[in-house]
C-alpha positions in Angstrom: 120.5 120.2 108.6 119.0 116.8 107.2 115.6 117.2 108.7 113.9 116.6 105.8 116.1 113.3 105.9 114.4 112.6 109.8 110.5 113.5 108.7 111.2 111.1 105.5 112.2 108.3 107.6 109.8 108.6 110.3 107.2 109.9 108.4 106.0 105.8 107.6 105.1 105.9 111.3 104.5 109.2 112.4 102.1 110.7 114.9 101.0 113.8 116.4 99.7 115.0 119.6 96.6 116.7 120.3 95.8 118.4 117.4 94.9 115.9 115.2 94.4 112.5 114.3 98.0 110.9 114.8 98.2 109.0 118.0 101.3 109.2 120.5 103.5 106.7 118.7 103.4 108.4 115.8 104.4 111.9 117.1 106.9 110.3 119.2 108.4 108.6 116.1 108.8 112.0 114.1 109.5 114.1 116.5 112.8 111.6 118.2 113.8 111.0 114.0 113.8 114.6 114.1 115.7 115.3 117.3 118.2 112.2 116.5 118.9 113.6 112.8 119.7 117.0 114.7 121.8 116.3 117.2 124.0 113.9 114.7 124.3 116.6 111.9 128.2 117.5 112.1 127.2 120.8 110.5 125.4 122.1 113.6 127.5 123.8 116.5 126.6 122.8 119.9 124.3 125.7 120.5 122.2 124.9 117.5 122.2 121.1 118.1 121.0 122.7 122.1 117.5 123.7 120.0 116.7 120.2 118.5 114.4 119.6 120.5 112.4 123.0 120.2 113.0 122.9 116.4 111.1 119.4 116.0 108.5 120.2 118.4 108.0 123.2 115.9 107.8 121.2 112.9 106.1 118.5 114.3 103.1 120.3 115.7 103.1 122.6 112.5 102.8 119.3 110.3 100.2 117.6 112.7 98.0 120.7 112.4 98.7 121.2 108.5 97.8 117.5 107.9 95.5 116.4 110.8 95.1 112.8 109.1 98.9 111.3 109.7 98.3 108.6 106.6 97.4 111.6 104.3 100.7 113.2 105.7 102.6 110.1 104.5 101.3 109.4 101.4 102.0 113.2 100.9 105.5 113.0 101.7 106.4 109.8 99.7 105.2 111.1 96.4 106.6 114.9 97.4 108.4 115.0 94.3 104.6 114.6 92.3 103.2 117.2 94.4 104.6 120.0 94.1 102.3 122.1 96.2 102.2 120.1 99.1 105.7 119.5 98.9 105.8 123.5 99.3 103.3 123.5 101.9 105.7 121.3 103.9 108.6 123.0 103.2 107.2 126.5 104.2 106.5 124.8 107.3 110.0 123.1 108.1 112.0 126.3 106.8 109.5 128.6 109.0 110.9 126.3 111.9 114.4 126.5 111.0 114.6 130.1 110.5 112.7 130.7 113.9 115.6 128.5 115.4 118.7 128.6 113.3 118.0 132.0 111.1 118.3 130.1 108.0 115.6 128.3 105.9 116.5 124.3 105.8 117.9 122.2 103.3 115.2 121.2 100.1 112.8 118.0 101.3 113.2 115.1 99.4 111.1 112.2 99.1 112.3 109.1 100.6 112.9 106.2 98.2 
């Protein structure tokens, strides 16, 4: 699944509800990059694409409450290659989701150029 391709491209804008400091918009805008990138991946079958939506509320909430402060969540991800305990961190986190979800750990995070 390219879901570290959807929190990439969202992540310049993302949000996340109650649990921390990211407001509405910027939940919204991971978690439908998320659900979009999902449902379009030709790899899943339609039972997996069924829990997009479940999968990026998981990851979504699990990033919002790993990073409460969505800019530190974005510079984070944009210099994930630099970090590599943070960019472990986040993978944990996505592959935690995916397994719960698809019984397989997801596809390495890259950072966005």
């Amino acid at each position: 699944m390219r879901l570290e391709q959807a929190l990439g491209l969202t992540l310049f804008l993302l949000p996340i509800s109650a649990h921390g400091q990211w407001n509405p918009e910027q939940y919204a805008e991971l978690y439908n990059g998320c659900v979009n990138s999902c449902q379009s991946n030709a790899r899943l079958t339609q039972s997996e694409r069924a829990q997009c939506h479940a999968i990026c509320r998981c990851v979504a909430d699990r990033l919002q409450a790993t990073f409460p402060d969505n800019s530190e969540y974005r510079r984070t991800f944009a210099l994930l290659q630099q970090l590599p305990e943070q960019k472990a961190q986040i993978q944990m986190i996505v592959d935690k989701c995916n397994e719960r979800f698809f019984d397989r750990p997801a596809n390495r995070l890259e950072a966005v150029k």
